[in-house]
N, C-alpha and C positions, 0 to 999 in steps of 0.2 A: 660439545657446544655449550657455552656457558649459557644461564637462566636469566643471569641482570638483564633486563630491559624485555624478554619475555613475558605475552600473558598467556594465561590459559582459556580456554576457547568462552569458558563462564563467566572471566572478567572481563573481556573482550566485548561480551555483550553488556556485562552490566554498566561498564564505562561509556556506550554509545546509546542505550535507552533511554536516555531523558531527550534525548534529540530524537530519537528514532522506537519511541515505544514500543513499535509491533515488534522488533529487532527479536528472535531466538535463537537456540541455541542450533535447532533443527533447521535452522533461514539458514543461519551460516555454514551448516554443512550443508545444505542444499547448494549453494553457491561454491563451494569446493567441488562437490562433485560435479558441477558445471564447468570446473575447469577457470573460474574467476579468480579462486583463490588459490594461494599455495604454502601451507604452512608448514613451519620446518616440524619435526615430529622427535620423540625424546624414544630412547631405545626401548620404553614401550610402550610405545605405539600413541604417546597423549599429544595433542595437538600444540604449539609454542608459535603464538603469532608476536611478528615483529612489531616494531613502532610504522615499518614500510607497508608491512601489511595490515595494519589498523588504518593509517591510511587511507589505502585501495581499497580496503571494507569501505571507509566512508565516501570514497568515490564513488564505487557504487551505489549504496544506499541513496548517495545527492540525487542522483541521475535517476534512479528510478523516482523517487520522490518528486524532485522539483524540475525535473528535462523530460518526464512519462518516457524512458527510452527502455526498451524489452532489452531482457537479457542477453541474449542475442546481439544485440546494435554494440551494448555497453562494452562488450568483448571486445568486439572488433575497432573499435573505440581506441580502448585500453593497448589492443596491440601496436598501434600504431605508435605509441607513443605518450610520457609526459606531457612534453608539449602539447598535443592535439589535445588531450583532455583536458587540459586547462585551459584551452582556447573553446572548449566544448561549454566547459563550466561558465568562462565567463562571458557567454555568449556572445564572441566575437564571430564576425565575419570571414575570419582567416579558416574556421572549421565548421563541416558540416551543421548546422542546427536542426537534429532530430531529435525531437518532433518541435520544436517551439514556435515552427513557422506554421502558425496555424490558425491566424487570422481570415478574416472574409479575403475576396478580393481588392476589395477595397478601404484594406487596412492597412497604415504604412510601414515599412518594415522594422523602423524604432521599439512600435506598440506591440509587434509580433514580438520580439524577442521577450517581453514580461510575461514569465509563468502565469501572473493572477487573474491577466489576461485571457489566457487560455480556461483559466477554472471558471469565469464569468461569462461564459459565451459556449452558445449551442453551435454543433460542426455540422456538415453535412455525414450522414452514414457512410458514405462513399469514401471519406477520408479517413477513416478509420486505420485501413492498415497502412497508409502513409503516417499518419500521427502516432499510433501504439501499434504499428506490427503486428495488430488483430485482424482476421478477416471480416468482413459483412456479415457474412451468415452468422459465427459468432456470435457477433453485439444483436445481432435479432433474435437468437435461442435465446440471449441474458434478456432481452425485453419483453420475449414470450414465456417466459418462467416468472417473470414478477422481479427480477434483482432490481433492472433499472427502469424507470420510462422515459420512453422517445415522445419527440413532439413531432409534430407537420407543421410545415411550412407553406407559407401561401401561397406557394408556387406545390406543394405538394410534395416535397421531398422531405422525409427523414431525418429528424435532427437529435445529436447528442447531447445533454448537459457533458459541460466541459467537467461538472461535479462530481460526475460519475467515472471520469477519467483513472481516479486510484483506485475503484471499486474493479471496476473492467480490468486491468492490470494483473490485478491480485486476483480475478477471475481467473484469468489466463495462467497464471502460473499453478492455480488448483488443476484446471486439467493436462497439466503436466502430470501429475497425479494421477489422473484416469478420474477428475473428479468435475463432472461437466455442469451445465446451467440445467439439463434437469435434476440433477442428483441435490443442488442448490435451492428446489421449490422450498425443502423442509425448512432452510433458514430464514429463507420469507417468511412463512408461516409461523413461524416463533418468535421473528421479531414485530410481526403483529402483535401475538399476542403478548409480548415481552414491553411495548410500547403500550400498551394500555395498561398493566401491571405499573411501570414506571411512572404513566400520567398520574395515576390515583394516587401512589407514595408522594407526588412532588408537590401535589395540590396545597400543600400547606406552603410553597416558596409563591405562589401565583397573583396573588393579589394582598397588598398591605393593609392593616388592622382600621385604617379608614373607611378601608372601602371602597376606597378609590380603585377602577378595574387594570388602569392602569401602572406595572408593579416600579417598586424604586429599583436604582440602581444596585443598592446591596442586594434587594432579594432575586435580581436577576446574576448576580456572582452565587450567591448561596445555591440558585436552581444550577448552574451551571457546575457547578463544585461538587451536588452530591450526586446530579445525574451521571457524570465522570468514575466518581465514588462507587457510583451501582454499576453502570456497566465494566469497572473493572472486576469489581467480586463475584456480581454472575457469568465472568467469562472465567473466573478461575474454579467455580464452580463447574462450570460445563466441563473446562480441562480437566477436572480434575476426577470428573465421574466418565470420562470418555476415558482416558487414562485407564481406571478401572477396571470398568468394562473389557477394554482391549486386554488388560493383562490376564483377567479371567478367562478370556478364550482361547490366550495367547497357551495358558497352564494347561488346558482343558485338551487341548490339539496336540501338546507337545508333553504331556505327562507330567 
């Protein structure tokens, strides 16, 4: 099999990260072993994805990002067809709309179809695994460990920030892992603490040399530019001492 138009599974990600940052190299083979992907492989053994399957990476990635659809759904999606998924994408009424229909009752079905929609607006808990294929009990361990918080409603019922929507997600797919919402207290607790570290560094973008409490436009791009800035490097940081760590035991176990 020729190489022209081949990428390897590194470029593949580095070519869809700026659209998709969280994007790894380990997402995507998780999504192979899931049976979403299918790459042809060189005789040995190195992965060679197509322009077809750059693609279908990106179909996916859309769907989970801006249609909140579980891996699962996306499959079954995908088998059906071209077609459906791009009536899925463009959120026509020709194919199922999971999850986007996710309005009140009294919302009209135009408004449903807009993702932004759905990120601006609190759900009933009950909706859950119709919207993310999550169950209830679930989203209440992720609320009673501290990831997300629920409101009440004036009738008393349980409500989701729709903001929490890609957090809960990416929950879901950690305990595929075996990695659950209490194993997840400790990231709360660092990103407490990790948020007051950050508040104190930013202080100098917070309010301009007048005085005014109110900040300009520039220094609200600047706050936003180096807070970006920080939580990239202390995430590479963490990877990079987890990383470590693991190989040191990984040595230790196996000689």
């Amino acid at each position: 099999m020729p190489d022209a138009g081949y990428l390897t599974i590194g470029k593949v990600v580095k070519r869809l990260q700026t659209q998709y940052p969280d994007l790894s190299v380990s997402k995507v083979r998780y999504l192979e072993d899931e049976g979403l992907l299918t790459p042809s492989r060189t005789p040995g053994g190195y992965r060679l994805y197509s322009q077809h399957d750059v693609r279908r990476l990106e179909t996916i990635l859309y769907l989970q990002k801006n249609r909140f659809m579980p891996l699962q759904v996306i499959k079954e999606e995908l088998a059906k067809g071209e077609t459906n998924v791009a009536a899925v994408m463009a959120g026509s009424d020709a194919a199922p709309m999971w999850p986007s229909e996710v309005s009140p009752d009294t919302q009209s079905s135009s408004e449903a179809q807009e993702d932004d929609k759905v990120l601006h607006k609190f759900h009933p808990i009950s909706r859950m695994p119709e919207l993310l294929g999550v169950s209830v009990s679930f989203v209440r361990e992720l609320s009673e460990a501290g990831v997300i918080t629920m409101r009440t409603s004036p009738h008393g019922r349980s409500l989701v920030d729709g903001k929490d929507f890609p957090l809960i997600r990416t929950c879901e797919e950690l305990r595929q892992f075996g990695i659950g919402p209490r194993n997840l207290r400790q990231y709360v607790q660092a990103a407490n603490r990790e948020s007051g570290m950050f508040e104190q560094a930013l202080t100098v973008f917070g309010a301009n040399a007048s005085g005014n409490s109110a900040p300009t436009e520039q220094q609200r791009e600047r706050y936003e530019q180096a807070l970006t800035r920080m939580i990239s490097l202390t995430n590479s940081v963490r990877e990079i001492l987890v990383r470590r760590s693991l190989r040191s035991t990984f040595t230790e176990k196996n000689g």
